[in-house]
C-alpha positions in Angstrom: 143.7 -147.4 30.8 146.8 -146.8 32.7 147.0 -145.2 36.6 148.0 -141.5 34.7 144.5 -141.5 32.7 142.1 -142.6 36.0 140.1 -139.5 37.3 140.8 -138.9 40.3 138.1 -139.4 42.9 136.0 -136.6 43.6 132.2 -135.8 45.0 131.5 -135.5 40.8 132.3 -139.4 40.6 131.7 -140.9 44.0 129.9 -144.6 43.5 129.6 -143.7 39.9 128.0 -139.9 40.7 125.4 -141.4 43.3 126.8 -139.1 45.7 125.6 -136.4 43.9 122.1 -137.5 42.8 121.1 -138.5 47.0 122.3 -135.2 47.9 119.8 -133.3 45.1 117.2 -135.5 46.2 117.3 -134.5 50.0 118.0 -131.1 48.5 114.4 -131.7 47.1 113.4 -132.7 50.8 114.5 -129.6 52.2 112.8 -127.2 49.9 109.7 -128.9 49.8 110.0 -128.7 53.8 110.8 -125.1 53.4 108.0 -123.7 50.8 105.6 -125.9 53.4 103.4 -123.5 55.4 102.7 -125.8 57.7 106.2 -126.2 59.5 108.3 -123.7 61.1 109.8 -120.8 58.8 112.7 -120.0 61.2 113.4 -123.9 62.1 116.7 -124.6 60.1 117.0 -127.3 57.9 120.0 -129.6 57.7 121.9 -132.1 55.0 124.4 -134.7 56.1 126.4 -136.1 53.4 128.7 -138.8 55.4 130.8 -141.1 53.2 132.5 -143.8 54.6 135.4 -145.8 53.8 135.9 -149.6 54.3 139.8 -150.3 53.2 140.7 -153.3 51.8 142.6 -155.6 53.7 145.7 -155.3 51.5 145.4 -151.3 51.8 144.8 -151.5 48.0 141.8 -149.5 48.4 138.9 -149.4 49.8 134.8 -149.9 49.3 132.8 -146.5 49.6 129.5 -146.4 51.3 127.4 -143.0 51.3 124.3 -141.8 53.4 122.9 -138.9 53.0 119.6 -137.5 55.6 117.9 -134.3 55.5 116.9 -132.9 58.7 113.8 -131.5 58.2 111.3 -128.7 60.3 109.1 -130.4 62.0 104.8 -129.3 61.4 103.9 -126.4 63.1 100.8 -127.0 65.5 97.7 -126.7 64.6 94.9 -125.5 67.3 90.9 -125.6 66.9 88.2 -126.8 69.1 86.0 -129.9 69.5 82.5 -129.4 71.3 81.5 -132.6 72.5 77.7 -133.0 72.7 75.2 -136.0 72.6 73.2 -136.9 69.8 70.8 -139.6 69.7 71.8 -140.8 73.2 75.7 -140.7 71.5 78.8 -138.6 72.7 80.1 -136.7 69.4 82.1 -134.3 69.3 81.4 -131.2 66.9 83.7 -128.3 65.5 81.7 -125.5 66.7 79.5 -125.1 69.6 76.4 -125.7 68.6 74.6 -123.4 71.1 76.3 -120.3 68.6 75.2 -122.0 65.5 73.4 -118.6 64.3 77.3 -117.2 63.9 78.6 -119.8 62.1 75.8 -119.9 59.9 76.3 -118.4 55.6 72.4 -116.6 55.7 71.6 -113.8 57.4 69.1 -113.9 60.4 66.5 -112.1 60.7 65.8 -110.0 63.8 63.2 -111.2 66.1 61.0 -108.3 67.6 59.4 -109.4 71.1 
């Protein structure tokens, strides 16, 4: 092949189209992250493509090297309680308080009449 039918180098053929194939697979990342309900609708998300280039010493060319990070929303907190009581002479800790059992409780009660 002769210097007038080489491609010229382009994101499409970067390290034999690697370039292309890390940047849908963060791509991947960041939808994922997005479609996530636990982290932050409104947080933006972020790509960095960097390429660098290491020349040759006879400025013949020059060795490619990509990286390629998502920045991704971080998990949106997550509150509840923990109701630390002792059972069996042992500190637990619960997620309810167990003095209000009756509400979390599927059946209905019945009404006691005094």
């Amino acid at each position: 092949m002769n210097s007038e039918d080489a491609p010229q180098l382009s994101l499409i053929n970067l390290c034999r189209g690697a370039a292309l194939e890390i940047f849908d697979r963060e791509l991947g990342l960041v939808l994922d992250n997005i479609h996530d309900i636990n982290c932050d609708a409104e947080q933006k998300r972020t790509i960095v493509l960097e390429v660098d280039f290491h020349p040759y010493r006879d400025r013949t060319g020059a060795k490619t090297v990509i990286k390629c990070k998502a920045k991704l929303a971080g998990m949106e907190p997550v509150e509840g309680n923990a109701f630390i009581i002792q059972r069996h002479g042992e500190m637990i800790a619960v997620p309810y308080d167990p003095r209000q059992e009756e509400l979390f409780n599927t059946e209905p009660q019945e009404v006691r009449k005094k």
